[in-house]
N, C-alpha and C positions, 0 to 999 in steps of 0.2 A: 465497462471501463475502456472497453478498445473499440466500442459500435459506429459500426461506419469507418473505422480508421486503415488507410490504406498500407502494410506495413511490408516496403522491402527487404528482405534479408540475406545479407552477405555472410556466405559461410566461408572459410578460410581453412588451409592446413594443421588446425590443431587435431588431437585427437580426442577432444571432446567436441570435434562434428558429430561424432556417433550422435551425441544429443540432441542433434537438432532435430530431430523428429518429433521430437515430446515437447519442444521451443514450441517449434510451428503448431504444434497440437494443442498446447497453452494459448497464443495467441489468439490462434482459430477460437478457443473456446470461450473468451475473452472477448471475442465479436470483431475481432480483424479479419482483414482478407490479406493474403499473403502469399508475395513472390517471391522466388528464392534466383540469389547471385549465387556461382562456386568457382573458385579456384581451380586450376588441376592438379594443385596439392589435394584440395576439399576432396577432392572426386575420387583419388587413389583411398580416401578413407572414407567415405559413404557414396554410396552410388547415387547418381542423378533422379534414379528413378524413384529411390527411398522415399528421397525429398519433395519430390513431381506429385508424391502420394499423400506426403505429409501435406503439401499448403493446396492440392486439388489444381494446381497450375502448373505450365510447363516449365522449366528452369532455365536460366541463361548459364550455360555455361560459356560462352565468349563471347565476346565484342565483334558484331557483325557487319555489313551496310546497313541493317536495320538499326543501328545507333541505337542499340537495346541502352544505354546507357545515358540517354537523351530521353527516351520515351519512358523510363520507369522514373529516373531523380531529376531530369530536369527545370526549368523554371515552368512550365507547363505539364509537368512527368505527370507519371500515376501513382506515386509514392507520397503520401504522406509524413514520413517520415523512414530514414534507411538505417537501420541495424545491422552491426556485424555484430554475429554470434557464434562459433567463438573468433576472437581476433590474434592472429599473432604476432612477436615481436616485430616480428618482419614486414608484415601487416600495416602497423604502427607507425613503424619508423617508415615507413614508403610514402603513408598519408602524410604525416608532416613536411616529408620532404618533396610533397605534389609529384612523386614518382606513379605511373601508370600504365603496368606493365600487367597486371591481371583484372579479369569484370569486376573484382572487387574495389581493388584501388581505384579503377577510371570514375567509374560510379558514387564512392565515397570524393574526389576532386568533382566531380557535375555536381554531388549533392551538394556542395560547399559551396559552390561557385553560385547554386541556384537558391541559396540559403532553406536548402531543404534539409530541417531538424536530423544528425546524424546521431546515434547512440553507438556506445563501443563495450561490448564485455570479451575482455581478455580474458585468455586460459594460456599458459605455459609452463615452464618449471619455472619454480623458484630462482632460482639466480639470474634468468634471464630478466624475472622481474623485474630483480634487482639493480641491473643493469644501469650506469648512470644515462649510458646514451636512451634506452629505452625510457627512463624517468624523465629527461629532458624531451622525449617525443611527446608522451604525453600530456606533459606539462603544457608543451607548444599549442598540441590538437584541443588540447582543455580552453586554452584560452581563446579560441576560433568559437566556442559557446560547443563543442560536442561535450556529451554528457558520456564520461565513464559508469560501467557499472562493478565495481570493485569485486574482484575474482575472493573466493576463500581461501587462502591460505593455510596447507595443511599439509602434513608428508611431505615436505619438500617441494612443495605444486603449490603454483597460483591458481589451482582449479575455479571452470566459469562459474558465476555466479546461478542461483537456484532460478528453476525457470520463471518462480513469481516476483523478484526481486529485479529482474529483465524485462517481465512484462511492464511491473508498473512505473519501471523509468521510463520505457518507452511510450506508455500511455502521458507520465507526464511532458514529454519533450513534445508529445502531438497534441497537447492539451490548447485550450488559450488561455490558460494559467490566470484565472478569477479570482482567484486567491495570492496572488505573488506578491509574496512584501509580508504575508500576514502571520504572525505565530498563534497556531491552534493548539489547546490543551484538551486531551481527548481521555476521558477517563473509560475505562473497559472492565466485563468480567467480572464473576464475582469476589467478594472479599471473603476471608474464613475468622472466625474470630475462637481462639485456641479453650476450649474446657479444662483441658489438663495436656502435658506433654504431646500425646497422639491422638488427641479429640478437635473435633471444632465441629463452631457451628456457622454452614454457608448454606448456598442455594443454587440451584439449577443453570444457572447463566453461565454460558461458554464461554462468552467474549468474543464469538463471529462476529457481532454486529459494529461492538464497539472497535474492534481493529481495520474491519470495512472502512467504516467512518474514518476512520485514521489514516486509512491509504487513499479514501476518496478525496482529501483533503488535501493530501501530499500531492496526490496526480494532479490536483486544479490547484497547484503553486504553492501551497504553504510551506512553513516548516513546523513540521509538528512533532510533539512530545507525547508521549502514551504512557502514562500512567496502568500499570494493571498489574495484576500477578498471573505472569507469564513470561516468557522469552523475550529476546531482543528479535525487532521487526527490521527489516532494510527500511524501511520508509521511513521510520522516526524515528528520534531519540528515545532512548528507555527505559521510563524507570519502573523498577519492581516494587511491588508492596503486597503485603499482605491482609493487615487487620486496615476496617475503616479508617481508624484513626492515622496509620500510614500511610492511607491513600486520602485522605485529608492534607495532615500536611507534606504532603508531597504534592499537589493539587495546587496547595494556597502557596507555594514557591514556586511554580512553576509556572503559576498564575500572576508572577511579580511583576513580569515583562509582558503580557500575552495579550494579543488582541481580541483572542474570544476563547471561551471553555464548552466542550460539550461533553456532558454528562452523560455517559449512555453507561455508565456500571452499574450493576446490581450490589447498589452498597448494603452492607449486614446492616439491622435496621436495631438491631438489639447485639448487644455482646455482654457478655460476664467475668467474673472473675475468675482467673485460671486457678487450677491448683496445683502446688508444684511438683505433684508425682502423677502416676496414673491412677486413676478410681479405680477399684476393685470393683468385679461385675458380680451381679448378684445380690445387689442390696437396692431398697429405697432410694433414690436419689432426686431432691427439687434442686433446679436451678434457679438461681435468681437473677432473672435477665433485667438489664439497663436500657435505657434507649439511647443510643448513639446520635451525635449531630447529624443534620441536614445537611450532606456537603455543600449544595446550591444554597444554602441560607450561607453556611459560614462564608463561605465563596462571594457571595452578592453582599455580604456586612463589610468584605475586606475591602471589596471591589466594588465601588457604589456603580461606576458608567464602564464595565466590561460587559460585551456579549455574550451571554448564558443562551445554552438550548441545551433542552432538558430533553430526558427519556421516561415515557411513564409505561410501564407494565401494568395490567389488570386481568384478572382473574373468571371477571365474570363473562365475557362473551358479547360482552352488548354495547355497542358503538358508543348511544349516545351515554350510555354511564363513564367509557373509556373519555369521551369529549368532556363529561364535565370532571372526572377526574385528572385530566387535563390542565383545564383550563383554571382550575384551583391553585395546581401546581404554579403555572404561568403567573398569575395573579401575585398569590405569595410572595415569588423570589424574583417576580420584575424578568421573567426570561423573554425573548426575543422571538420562538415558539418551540411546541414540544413534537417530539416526536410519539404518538400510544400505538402500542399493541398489545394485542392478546397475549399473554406469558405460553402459552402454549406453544409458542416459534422458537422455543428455548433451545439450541442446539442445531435448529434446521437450515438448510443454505437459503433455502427461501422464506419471505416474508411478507403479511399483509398489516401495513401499518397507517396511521392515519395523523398526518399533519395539521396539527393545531394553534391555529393564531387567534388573536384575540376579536377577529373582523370573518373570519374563513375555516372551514376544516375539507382538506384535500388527500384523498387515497393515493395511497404507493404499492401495485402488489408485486413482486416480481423478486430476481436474487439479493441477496444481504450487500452482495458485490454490487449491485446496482444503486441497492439507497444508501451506501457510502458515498456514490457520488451525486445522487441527490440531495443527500443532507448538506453535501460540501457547495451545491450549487444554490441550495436554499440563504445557505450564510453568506455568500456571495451578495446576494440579493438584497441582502437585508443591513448589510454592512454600512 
């Protein structure tokens, strides 16, 4: 998500500097290389050398003759893109008001000035939030094209934003946004389909791949919707479902507006009829299982000219069964291509899957985090 991305980082007097160790440590793991700015607020609450350790490079703590501030964000700098993390009000309202009084603030005006992509995740208390002068700073810095990354708010605290919800703004502000303009509908994760009150019946699918897919999307410009049953994600909108049929129509509305849908959920392929207490255990019991729609058929009925790519799981181990189980699927529902893998990556960070179009089939083996943003760069391509 972050490979090859060169990412400066301005730390600031909050008290969630402690965290930028585990920032830069996210980053780094993400495939950035990583320099760190400090304030001498920053410094009174995490020592230089924490940080020196965290991103493997030396740290600027001030603005020297060597115009460290020139050579990291300027129009030729080494920066990619400059991050403060955390930032505070004071922070804020400095940059808006092109005050330049710490390496943080000069560097955040050279980035501006040298239209070098800046990110901002505030952390303060609450009322400072709420501040109108601080709501009017950033409103200002927003419109310059910096991208906030919206603090938690919780206990009285705009506490910073979680280290992945930072990473991948920042990935998207260093992106060159292939997708900008476009709404992706990303279905994820397995569905459960209810036997009786506390039963059901689902399957092995975590949902890593398809929220990958969702953030690879988001990072390369889109805005996208995540269909799944799960949590709310920072990168998409979100909506929850349970049984296929929820995650159907919630699919085919969301699909109203949308410029493309990728199916990567493990939809239940059968469901039944619940019943409405719990089954007593210890007896006989047949169920009588239904087969459920083809979300990509209902999906391509509704939607005759939207972009489909499909996900096919298989069982058996063997490529080219995986390609023509593939390629079946494609044919079918007119999809754009599929992505197969073996079901046995059920749960793992890593993946080896293999890219199916109607002319070509191409291997991907590498982290789940990675063929999100291949699949997002595939659609790119094919758009």
């Amino acid at each position: 998500m972050l490979s090859g991305v060169n990412v400066a980082l301005g730390v600031t007097g909050s008290i969630a500097a402690v965290k930028v160790v585990e920032l830069a440590h996210e980053l780094r793991r993400r495939g950035a290389s990583v320099r760190a700015v400090m304030t001498g607020s920053a410094q009174g609450i995490i020592n230089p050398w924490a940080v020196e350790f965290a991103t493997d490079e030396p740290v600027v703590t001030e603005i020297t003759g060597g115009v460290e501030h020139v050579e990291l964000c300027g129009r030729d700098g080494w920066a990619d893109v400059f991050l403060i993390a955390p930032a505070t009000a004071n922070t804020v309202g400095k940059i808006a008001g092109a005050i330049d009084d710490t390496p943080v603030t000069t560097c955040a005006t050279t980035a501006l000035g040298a239209d070098v992509p800046v990110v901002v995740a505030p952390a303060m208390h609450e009322p400072m939030y709420d501040h109108p002068g601080v709501l009017d700073a950033i409103d200002r810095v927003e419109s310059w094209g910096v991208e906030f990354v919206d603090p938690r708010v919780e206990e009285g605290k705009a506490k910073i934003a979680t280290e992945e919800a930072i990473a991948i703004e920042t990935a998207r502000a260093a992106s060159d946004d292939p997708l900008a303009g476009e709404r992706v509908v990303v279905t994820s994760g397995a569905t459960s389909e209810p036997i009786d009150p506390v039963r059901v019946l689902t399957n092995r699918s975590s949902g890593r791949t398809g929220r990958a897919v969702a953030a690879g999307c988001y990072v390369a410009g889109a805005d996208v919707t995540l269909v799944h049953d799960g949590d709310d994600v920072p990168y998409a909108e979100t909506v929850q479902v349970e049984t296929a049929a929820e995650m159907l129509a919630a699919a085919r509305d969301a699909c109203a507006d949308a410029d493309a849908l990728i199916s990567a959920a493990a939809v239940s392929d059968y469901t039944v009829e619940a019943n409405d207490e719990k089954i007593r255990s210890g007896q006989d019991l047949t169920l009588d299982l239904e087969p459920t729609p083809k979300l990509i058929d209902e999906i391509r009925d509704a939607h005759p000219d939207l972009t489909i790519v499909g996900f096919k799981a298989e069982t058996s181990g063997d490529d080219d069964a995986m390609v023509a189980a593939a390629r079946k699927t494609l044919d079918r529902a007119d999809l754009s291509f599929v992505v197969a893998n073996d079901a046995s990556v059920m749960g793992d960070e890593d993946t080896r899957v293999l890219f199916v179009t109607r002319e070509s089939v191409t291997e991907f083996v590498g982290s789940k985090t990675a063929l999100g943003r291949r699949v997002a760069d595939e659609l790119a391509a094919r758009d």
